[in-house]
N, C-alpha and C positions, 0 to 999 in steps of 0.2 A: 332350488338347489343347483350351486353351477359342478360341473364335471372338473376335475384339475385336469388342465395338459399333461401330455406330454410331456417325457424332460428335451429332447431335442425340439419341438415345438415352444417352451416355457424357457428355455435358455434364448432364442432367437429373437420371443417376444420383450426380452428382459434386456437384452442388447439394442432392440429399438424400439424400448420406450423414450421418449423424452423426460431429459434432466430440465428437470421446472427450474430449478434452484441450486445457485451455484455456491457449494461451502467455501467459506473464508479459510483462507490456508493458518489454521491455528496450531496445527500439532509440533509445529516448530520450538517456540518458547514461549512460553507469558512474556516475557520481555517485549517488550516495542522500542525501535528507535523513527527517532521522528526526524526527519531532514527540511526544514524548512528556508525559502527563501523569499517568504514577508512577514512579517509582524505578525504574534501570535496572539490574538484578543484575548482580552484581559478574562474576561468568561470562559472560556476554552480553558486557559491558564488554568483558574482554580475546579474547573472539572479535572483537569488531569491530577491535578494534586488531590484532590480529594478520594480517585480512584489507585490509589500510589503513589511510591517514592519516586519523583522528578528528580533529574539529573538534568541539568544545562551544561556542556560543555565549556570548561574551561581550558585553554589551549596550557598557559601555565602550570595548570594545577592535577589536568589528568591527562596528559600527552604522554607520560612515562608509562602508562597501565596499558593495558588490554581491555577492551569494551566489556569484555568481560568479567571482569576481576571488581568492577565496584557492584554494590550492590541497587541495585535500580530494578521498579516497574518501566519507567520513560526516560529514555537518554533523546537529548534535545540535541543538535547541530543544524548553528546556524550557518548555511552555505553559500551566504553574501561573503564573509571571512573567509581569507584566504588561508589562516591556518588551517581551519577545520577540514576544508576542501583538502588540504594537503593529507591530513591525518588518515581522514576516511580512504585515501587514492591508496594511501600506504599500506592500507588494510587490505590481507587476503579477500577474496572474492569466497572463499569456503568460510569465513567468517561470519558473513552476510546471509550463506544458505542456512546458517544455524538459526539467526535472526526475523524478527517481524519488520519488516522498512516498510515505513511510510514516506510519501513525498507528498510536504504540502507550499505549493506555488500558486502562483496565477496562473488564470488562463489562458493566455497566451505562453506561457514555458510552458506548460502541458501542451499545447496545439504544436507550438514549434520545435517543440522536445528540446531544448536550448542545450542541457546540459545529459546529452543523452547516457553517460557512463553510472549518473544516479537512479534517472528513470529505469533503465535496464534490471538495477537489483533490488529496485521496489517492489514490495507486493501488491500495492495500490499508490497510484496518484489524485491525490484530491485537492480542489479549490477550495473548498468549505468544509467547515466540520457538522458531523453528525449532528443531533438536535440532545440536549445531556438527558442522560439514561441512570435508570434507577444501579443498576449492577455494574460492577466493572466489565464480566465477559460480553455483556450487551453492546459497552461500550465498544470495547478491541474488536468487537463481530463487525460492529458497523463502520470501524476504522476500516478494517481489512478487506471489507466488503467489495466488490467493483462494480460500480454502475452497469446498467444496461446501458451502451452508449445510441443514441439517435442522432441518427443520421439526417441531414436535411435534402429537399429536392432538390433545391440548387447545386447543391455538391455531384448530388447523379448527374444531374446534368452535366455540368462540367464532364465528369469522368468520360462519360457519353461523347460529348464531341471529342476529348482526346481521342477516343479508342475508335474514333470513326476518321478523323484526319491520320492515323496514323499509318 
């Protein structure tokens, strides 16, 4: 039988335990918008469909609305198009904090952050999609999820001689 702490002892140890696990920021909205700028596999494709109503933006047909205002699980923009790019730039930025963003690029536009004003109000950047999941929240968990990033030696190093030439 263990003794309970203290509350000034048990608040201190509760402030430095380590967070194992980092929750996916979901209390925002069910809603996901997806920001892609390659090709969205055709398996991907009917996973999302099958966990919701998909929306692909049409510059035409829903430029008059608000992102808001259609009814969608997954709003698609494609950000090779330069409408879309236009659309989203025109949107308030407090629009986005109500929103799930996703960004899905190559790796190299995640490394070189190419289009940094998207990455900034992503709530994850990913190369690849998750592996498909029985439930939809499993699915959006693992969308929203953010890797543990690993870091390579080389890279220390690098940083290493800079911060020693300097």
């Amino acid at each position: 039988m263990s003794l309970p702490l203290p509350p000034a002892i048990q608040e201190l140890h509760d402030q430095l335990r380590p967070k194992n696990e980092v929750e996916p920021k979901h209390e925002k909205s069910e809603k996901l918008v997806i920001l892609y700028s390659r090709d969205l596999p055709p398996d991907v494709r009917d996973s999302f469909m099958s966990f919701g109503k998909c929306l692909f933006f049409n510059h035409e047909v829903h430029s008059k609305y608000s992102i808001g205002e259609y009814p969608h699980d997954y709003l698609f923009f494609d950000v090779r198009r330069k409408v879309d790019r236009n659309y989203l730039q025109a949107i308030h930025e407090d629009v986005f904090k109500s929103l799930n963003v996703v960004v899905f690029c190559h790796e190299y536009e995640k490394l070189a952050d190419i289009d940094n004003s998207f990455t900034q109000l992503a709530d994850n950047v990913i190369t690849s999609f998750p592996p498909q999941q029985a439930f939809k929240k499993d699915w959006d968990d693992l969308l929203l999820k953010q890797k543990i990033k690993h870091y390579s030696k080389f890279r220390y190093l690098i940083q290493a001689c800079l911060k020693f030439f300097k």
